[in-house]
C-alpha positions in Angstrom: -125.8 -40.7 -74.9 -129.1 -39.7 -73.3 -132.2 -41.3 -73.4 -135.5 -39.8 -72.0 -138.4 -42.0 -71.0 -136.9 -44.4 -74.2 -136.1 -42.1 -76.3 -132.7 -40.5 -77.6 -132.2 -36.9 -77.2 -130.2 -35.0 -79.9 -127.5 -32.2 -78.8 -125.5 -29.6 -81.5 -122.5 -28.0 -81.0 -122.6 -24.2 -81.7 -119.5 -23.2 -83.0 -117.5 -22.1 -80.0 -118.6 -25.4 -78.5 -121.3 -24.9 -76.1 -124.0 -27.2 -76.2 -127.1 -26.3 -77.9 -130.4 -28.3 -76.1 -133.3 -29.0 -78.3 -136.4 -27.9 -75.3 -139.3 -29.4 -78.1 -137.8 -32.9 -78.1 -137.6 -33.0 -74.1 -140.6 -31.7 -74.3 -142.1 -34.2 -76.8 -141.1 -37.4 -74.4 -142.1 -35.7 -70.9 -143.9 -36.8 -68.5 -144.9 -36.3 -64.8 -142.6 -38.7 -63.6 -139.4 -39.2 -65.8 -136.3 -41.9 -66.2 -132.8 -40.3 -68.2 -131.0 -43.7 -69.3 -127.1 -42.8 -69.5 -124.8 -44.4 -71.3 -121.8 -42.4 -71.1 -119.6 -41.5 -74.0 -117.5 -38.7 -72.8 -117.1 -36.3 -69.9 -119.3 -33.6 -72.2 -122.7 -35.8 -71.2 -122.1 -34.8 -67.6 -123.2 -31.1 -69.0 -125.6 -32.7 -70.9 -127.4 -34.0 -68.3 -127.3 -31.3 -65.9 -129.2 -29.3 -68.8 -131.5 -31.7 -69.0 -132.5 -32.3 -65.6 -132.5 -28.3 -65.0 -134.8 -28.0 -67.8 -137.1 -30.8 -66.1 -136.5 -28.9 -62.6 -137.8 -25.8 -63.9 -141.1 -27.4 -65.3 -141.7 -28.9 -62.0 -141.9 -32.5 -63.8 -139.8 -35.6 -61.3 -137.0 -37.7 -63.0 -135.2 -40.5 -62.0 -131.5 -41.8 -63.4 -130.2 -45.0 -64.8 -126.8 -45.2 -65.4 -125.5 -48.1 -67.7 -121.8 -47.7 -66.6 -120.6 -45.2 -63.6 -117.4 -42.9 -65.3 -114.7 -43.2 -62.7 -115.9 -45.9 -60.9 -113.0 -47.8 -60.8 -111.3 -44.7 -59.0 -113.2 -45.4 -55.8 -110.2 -44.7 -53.3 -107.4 -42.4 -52.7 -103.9 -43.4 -52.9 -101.0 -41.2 -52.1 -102.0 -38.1 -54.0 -104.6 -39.4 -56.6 -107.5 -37.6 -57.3 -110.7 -39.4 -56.2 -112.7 -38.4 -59.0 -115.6 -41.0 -58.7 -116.1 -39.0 -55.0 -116.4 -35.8 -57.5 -118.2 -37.3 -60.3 -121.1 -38.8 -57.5 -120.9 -35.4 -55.5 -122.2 -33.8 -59.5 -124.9 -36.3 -59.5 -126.2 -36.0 -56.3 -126.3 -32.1 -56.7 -128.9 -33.0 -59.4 -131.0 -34.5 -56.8 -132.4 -37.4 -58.9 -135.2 -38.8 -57.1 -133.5 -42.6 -57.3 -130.4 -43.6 -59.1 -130.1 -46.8 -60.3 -126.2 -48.0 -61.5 -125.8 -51.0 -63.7 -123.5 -53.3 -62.5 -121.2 -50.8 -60.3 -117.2 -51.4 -59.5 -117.8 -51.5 -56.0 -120.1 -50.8 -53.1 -118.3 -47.4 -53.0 -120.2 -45.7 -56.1 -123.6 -46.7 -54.0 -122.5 -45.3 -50.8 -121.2 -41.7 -52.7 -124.6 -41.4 -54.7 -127.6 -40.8 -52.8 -130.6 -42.5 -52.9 -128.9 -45.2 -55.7 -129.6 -49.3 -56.0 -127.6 -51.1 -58.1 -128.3 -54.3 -60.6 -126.5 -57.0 -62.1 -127.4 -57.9 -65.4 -123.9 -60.2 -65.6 -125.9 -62.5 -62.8 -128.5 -62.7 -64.8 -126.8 -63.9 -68.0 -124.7 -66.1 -66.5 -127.3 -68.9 -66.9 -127.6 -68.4 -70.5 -123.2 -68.4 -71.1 -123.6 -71.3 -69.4 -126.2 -73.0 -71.5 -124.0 -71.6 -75.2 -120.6 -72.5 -74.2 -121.4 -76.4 -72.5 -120.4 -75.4 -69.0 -121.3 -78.7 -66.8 -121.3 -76.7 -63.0 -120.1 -80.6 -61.7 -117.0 -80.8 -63.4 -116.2 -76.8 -64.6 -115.6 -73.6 -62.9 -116.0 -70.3 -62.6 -113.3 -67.7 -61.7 -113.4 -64.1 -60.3 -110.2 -62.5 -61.1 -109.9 -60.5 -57.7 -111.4 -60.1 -54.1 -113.7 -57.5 -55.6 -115.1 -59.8 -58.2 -115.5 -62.9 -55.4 -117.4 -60.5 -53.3 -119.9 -59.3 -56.2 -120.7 -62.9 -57.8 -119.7 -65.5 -55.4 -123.8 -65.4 -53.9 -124.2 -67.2 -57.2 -124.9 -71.1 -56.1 -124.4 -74.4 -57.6 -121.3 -73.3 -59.6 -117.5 -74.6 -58.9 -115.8 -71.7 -57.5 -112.0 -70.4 -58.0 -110.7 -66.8 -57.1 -107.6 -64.6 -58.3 -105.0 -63.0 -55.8 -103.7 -60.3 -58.2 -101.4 -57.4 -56.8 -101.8 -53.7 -58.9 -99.8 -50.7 -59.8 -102.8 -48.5 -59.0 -101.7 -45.3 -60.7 -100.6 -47.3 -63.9 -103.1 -49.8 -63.7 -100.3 -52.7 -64.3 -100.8 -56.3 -62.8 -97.8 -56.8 -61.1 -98.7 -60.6 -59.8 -102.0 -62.9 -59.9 -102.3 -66.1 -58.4 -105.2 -68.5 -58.5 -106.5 -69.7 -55.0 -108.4 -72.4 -54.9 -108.3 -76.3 -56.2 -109.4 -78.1 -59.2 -109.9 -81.9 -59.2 -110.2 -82.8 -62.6 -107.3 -82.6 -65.5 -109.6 -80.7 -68.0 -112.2 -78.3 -67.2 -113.9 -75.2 -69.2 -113.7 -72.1 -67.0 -115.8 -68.6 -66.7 -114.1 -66.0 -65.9 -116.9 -63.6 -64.5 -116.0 -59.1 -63.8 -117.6 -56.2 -64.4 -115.1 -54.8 -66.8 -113.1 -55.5 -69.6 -110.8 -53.0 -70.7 -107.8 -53.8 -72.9 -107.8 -57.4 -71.4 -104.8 -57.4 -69.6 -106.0 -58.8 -66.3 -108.0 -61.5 -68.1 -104.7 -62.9 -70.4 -103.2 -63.3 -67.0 -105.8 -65.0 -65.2 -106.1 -67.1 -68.6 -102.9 -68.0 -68.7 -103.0 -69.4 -65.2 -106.0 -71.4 -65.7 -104.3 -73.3 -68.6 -101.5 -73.9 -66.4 -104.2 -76.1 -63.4 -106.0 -77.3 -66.5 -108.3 -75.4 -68.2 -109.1 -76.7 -71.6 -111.7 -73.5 -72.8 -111.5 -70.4 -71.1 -114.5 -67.8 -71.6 -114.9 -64.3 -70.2 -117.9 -62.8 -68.9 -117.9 -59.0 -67.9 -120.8 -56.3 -67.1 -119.2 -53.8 -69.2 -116.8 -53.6 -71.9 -115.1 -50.9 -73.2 -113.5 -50.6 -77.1 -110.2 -50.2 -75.6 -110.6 -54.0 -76.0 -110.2 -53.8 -79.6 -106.5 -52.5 -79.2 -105.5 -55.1 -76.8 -104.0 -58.5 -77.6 -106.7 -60.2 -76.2 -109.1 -60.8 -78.9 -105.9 -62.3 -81.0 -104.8 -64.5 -78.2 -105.7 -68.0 -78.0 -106.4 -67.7 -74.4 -109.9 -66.8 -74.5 -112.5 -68.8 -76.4 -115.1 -66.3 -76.0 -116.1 -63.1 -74.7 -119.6 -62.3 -73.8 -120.7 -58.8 -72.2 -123.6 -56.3 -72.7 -124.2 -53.2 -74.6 -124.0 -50.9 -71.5 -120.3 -49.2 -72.9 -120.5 -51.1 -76.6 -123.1 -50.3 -79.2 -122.7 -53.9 -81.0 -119.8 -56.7 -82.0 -117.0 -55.4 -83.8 -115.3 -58.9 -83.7 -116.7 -62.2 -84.5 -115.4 -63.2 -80.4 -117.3 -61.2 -78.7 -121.5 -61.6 -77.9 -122.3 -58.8 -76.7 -126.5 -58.7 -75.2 -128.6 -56.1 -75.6 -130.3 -55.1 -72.1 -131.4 -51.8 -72.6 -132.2 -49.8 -69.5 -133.1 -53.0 -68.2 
């Protein structure tokens, strides 16, 4: 999905399946200096948006990008003879020549160092405070937990907040925990636990990390994460008693499709 300067643009298929661009409605919401919001639904918006800003090039008008969640991102090394498609996906982008790029809540410091002239922001930082506030988090007595190394390093600058972090070991072609372990130490017996990411999938990593947690004490488990994607509605996670909650944003979902799960509308923030 495509937005321009706050407003959705509409695409049609012909009927071999080329894409047919509607030039009045870009148009319409033009301006000097422009801002394309993506929110990426499938592979086809990347042609999308290379229309787009070609039709913008060609009327001499600027255009900056915000991206709510970077496809691929999670791809942002090579191992043995994967294919490092978030290199290729940012190479695309950049061939655009935006004239910034702003990513919402990226995997890693990888997707900014591949696209050029990107900044990144953290709307899962900012929401924290208001999780904490709806579940009864006390930050004396309860904790938060970042699933991975990856996750420490992205909200750990948070302060004034009990801290605990996952060692987990992946299958990185299948995607498979293989092992997580909690490091860190709690000091009471019962303690209500966020578990703060960037993205939620089919919920796999969180169960585990969950399941953990109730083993050193945790009494109410919540989950926090940047981005969420529906896959989490064929999991077992939103069944499980493991998580009490799950609160994300509206960067991959459009709205709730389970009474578990709050999910906060930030726009293009």
């Amino acid at each position: 999905m495509l937005k321009l300067n706050g407003m959705k643009l509409h695409f049609k298929p012909f009927p071999n399946g080329e894409t047919l661009v509607n030039g009045d409605e870009i148009l319409t919401h033009m301006t000097d200096f422009n801002t394309i919001y993506w929110k990426y639904e499938e592979d086809g918006d990347l042609i999308k948006l290379m229309f787009v800003k070609s039709y913008l090039d060609a009327r001499r008008a600027k255009c900056s990008l915000t991206i709510a969640y970077m496809p691929y991102s999670r791809m942002d090394r090579v191992e043995g003879t994967s294919a490092f498609t978030l290199k290729y996906t940012a190479a695309f982008l950049n061939s655009l020549q935006f004239e910034s790029v702003t990513v919402i809540e990226p995997h890693s410091d990888v997707t900014l160092a591949l696209i050029d002239r990107s900044l990144a922001k953290y709307p899962t930082i900012q929401l924290l405070e208001q999780v904490v506030t709806e579940v009864g988090f006390d930050p004396e007595l309860d904790y938060l937990f970042f699933p991975d190394a990856g996750a420490q390093k992205r909200y750990s600058k948070v302060k004034g907040y009990n801290q605990l972090t996952g060692f987990k070991s992946r299958d990185f072609q299948t995607g498979e925990i293989q092992s997580l372990e909690v490091v860190g130490q709690v000091s009471g017996e019962s303690f209500k636990a966020i578990i703060v990411d960037d993205l939620c999938s089919y919920g796999g990593t969180f169960m585990r990390s969950a399941e953990k947690l109730k083993e050193i004490g945790a009494s109410h488990i919540y989950l926090l994460a940047g981005h969420c994607e529906k896959s989490i509605y064929k999991g077992k996670l939103l069944e499980s008693a493991l998580i009490d909650r799950v609160f994300t944003t509206d960067t991959i979902l459009d709205g709730s499709e389970h009474d578990k799960i709050r999910v906060f509308e930030i726009g293009g923030l």
